[in-house]
C-alpha positions in Angstrom: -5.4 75.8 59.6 -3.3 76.7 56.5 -3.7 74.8 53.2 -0.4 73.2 53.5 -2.1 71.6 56.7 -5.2 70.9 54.9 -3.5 69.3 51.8 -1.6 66.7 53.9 -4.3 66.3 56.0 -6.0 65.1 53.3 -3.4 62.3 53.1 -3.9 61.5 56.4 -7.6 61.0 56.9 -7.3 58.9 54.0 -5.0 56.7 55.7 -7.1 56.7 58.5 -10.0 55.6 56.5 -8.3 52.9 55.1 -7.0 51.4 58.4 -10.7 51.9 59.6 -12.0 49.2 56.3 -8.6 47.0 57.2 -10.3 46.9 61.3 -14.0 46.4 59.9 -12.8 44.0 57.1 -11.7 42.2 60.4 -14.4 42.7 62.4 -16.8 41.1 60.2 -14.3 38.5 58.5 -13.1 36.8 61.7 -16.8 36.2 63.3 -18.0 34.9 59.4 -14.8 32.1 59.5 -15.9 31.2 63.2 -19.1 31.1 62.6 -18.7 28.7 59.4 -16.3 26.8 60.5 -13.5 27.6 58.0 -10.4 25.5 58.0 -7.5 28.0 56.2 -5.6 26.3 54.0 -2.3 27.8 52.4 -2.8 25.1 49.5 -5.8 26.5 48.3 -6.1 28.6 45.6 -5.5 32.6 46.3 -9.1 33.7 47.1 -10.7 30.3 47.1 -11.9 30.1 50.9 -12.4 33.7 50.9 -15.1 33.7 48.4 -17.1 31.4 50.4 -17.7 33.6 53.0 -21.1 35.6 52.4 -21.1 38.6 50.2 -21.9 40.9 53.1 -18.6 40.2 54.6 -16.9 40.1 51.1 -17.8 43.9 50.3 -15.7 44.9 53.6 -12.5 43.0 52.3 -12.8 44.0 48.3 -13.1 47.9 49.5 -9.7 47.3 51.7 -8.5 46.1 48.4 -9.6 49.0 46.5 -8.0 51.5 48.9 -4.9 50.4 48.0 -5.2 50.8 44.1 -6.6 54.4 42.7 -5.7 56.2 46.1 -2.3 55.3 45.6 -2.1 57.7 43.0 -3.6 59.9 44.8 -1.1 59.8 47.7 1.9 60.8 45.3 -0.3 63.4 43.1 -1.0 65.7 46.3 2.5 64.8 47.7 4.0 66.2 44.4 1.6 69.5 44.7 3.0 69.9 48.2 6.6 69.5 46.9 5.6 72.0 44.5 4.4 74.5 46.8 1.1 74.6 46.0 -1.5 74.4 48.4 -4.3 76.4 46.6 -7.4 76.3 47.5 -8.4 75.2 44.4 -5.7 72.0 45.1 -7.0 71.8 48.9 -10.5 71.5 47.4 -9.9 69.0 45.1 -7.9 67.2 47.2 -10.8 66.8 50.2 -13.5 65.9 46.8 -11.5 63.4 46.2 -11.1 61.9 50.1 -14.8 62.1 51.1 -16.0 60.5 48.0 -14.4 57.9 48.3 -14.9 57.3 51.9 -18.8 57.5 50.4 -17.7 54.8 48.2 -16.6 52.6 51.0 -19.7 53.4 52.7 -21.8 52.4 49.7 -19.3 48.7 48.9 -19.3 48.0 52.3 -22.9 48.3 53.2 -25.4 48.1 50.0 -22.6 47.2 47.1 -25.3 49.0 45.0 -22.7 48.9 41.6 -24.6 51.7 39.9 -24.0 54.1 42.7 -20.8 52.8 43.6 -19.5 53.6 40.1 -21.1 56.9 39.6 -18.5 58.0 43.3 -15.7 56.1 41.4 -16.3 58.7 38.6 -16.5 61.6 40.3 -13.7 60.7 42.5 -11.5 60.2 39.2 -12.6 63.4 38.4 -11.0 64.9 41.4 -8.1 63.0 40.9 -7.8 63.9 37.4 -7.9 67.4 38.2 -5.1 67.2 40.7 -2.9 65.4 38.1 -3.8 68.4 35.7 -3.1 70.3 38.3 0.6 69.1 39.1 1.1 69.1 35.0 0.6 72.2 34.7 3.1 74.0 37.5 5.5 71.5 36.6 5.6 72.8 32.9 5.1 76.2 33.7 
């Protein structure tokens, strides 16, 4: 596969990952409100019901959440690098650090929520993504 590939793919499986939180977030979620007997109301406060639901189930919904923040930036950063022709392997690498950590970060929020760990993946996955934006800085001031 060349690097291009391997660079969008990237994108991709991080997509992918994401959809897979938004179908476990549901998985677990739907069974919890049935189970408890949940009335949804729109009046209450954003959350509110939510966070009665036990943390277990919780963890699945705030990692959902969190896919949609940092990785965002990450989305555009390896979309500019593609734009700029760059598909190093030194981008390519960087690029795959950045989606299996934080699939391991998923992994860790969604089953143990063990904060220490959980934070030490969010670093090095900023690390990746730092490197990338470096990275893009660099070619585009070249």
């Amino acid at each position: 596969m060349q690097n291009e590939n391997k660079l969008l793919l990237a994108i991709v499986v991080l997509g992918a990952w994401t959809m897979f939180m938004w179908f476990w977030m549901y998985y677990t979620r739907i069974p919890a409100i049935l189970k408890m007997k949940l009335k949804l109301d729109p009046k209450a406060a954003r959350g509110e019901q939510m966070n009665s639901l036990p943390a277990q189930v919780r963890w699945k919904a705030d990692n959902y959440n969190h896919l949609f923040e940092q990785p965002t930036l990450f989305y555009a950063v390896v979309l500019v690098l593609f734009l700029l022709r760059d598909s190093s392997d030194w981008a390519v690498y960087l690029a795959w650090s950045y989606v299996v950590i934080r699939i391991l970060h998923s992994l860790v929020q969604a089953i143990i929520n063990k904060i220490e760990l959980r934070f030490s993946l969010f670093v090095l996955s900023s690390l990746s993504l730092i490197g990338l934006i470096v990275k893009s800085l660099f070619l585009i001031f070249k």
